[in-house]
Residue frames as qw, qx, qy, qz and C-alpha x, y, z in Angstrom:
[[0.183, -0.612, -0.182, -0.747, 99.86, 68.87, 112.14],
 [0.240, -0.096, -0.767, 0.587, 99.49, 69.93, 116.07],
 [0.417, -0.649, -0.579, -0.264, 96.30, 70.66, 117.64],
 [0.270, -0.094, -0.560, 0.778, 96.29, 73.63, 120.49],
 [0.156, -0.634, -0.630, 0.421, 93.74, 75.34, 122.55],
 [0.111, -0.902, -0.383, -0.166, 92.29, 78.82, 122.07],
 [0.500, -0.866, -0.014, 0.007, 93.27, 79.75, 125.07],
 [0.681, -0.419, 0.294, 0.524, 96.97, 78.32, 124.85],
 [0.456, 0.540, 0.314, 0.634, 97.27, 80.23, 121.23],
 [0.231, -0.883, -0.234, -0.334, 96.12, 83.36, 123.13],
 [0.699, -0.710, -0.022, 0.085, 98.71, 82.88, 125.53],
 [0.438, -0.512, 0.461, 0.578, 101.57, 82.65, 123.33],
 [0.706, 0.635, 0.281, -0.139, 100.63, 83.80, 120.05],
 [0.065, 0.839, -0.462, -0.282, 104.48, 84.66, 118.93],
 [0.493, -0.278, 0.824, -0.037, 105.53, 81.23, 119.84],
 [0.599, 0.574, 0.507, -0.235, 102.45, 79.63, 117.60],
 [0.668, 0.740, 0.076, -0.017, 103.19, 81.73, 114.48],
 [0.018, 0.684, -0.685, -0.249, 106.83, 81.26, 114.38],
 [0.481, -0.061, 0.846, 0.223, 106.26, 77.33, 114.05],
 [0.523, 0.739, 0.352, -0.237, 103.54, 78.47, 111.23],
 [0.443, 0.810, -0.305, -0.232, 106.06, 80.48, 109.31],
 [0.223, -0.478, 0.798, 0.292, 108.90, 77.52, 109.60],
 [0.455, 0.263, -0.709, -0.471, 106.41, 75.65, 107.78],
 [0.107, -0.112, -0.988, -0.024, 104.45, 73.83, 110.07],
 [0.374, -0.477, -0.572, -0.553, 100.37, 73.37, 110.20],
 [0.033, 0.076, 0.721, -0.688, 98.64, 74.54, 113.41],
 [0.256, -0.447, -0.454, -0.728, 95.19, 74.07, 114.37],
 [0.110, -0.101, 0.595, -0.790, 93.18, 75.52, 117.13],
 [0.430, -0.261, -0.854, -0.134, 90.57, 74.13, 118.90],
 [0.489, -0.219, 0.225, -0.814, 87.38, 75.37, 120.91],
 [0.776, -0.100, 0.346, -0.517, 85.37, 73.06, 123.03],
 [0.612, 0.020, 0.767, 0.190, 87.27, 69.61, 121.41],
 [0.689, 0.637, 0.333, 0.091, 86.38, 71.00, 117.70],
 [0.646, -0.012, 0.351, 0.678, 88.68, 72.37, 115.25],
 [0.162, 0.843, 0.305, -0.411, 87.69, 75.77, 114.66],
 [0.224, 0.945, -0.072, -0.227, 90.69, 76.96, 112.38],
 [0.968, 0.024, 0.238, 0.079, 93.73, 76.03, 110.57],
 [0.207, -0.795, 0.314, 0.475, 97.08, 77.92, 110.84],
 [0.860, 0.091, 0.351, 0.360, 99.18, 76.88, 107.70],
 [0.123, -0.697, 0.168, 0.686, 102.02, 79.21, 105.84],
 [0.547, 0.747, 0.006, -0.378, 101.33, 80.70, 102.51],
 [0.695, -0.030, 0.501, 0.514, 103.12, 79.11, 99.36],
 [0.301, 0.723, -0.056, -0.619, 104.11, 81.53, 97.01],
 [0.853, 0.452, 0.225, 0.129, 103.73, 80.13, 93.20],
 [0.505, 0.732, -0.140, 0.435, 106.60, 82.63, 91.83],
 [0.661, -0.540, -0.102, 0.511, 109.54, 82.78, 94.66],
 [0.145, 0.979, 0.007, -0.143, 110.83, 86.07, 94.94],
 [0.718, 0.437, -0.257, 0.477, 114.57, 86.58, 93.65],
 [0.402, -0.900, 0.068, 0.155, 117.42, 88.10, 96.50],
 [0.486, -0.603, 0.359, 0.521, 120.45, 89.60, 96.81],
 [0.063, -0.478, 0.440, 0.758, 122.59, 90.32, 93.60],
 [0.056, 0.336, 0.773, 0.535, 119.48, 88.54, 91.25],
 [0.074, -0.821, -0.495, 0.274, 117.06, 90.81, 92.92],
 [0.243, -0.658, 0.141, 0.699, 119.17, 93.67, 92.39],
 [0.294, -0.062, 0.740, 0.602, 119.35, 92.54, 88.71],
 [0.092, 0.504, 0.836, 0.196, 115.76, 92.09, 87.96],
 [0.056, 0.875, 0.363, -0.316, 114.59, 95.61, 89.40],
 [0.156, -0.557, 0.324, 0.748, 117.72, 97.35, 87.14],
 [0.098, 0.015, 0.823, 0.560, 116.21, 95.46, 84.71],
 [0.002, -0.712, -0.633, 0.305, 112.42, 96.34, 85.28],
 [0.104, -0.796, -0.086, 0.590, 113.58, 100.15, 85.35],
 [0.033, -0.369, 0.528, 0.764, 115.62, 100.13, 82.23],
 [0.007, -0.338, -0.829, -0.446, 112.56, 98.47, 80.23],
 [0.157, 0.802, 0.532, -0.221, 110.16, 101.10, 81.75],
 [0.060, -0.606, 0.380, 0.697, 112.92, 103.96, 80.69],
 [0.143, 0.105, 0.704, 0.688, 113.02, 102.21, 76.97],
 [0.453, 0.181, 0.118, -0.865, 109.23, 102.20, 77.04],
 [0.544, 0.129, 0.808, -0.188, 106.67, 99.83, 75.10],
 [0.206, -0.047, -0.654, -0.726, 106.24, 99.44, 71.27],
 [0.416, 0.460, 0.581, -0.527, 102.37, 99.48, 70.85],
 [0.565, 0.540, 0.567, 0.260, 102.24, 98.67, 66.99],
 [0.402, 0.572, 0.185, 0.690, 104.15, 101.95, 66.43],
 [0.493, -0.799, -0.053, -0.339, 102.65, 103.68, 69.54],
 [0.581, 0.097, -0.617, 0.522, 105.74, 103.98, 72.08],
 [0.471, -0.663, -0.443, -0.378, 105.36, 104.56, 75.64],
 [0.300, 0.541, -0.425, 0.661, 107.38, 105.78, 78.06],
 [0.413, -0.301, -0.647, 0.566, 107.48, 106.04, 81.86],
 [0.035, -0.379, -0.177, 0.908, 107.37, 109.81, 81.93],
 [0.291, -0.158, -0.527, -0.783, 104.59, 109.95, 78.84],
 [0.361, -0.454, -0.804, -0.133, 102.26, 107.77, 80.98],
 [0.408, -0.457, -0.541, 0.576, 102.61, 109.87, 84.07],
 [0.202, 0.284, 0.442, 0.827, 102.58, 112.84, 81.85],
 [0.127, 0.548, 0.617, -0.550, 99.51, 115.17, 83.42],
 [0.009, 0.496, -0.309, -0.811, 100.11, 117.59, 80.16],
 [0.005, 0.029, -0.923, -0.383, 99.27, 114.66, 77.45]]
């Protein structure tokens, strides 16, 4: 983990959060104290890309199109949205 200034974050703040998003820890520092503690976000459920992304949202759509048994009660995309109903 590196330790910079305030002031030197302020000065290049592009620089700073690009080493943040490769995945290292930054923390910034007022008057010799640690004030804050840069660090990039872990996501618990990585998203899917390319041609499994593509998959998953064709798949998404066609299971809102089918709709949702509800113990006999189906549900549809266009029923929920439905302003008539």
């Amino acid at each position: 983990m590196r330790s910079v200034s305030v002031q030197e974050f302020e000065q290049h703040p592009a620089d700073f959060i690009s080493e943040v998003e490769a995945g290292s820890r930054l923390t910034l520092v007022r008057g010799g104290k640690a004030i804050v503690t840069l660090a990039p976000t872990e996501q618990k459920y990585p998203l899917p890309e390319g041609p499994e992304r593509e998959a998953a949202i064709k798949e998404f759509f066609e299971m809102m199109d089918k709709g949702a048994d509800l113990k006999g009660l189906r549900i549809n995309r266009d029923e929920l949205y439905d302003d008539a109903i």
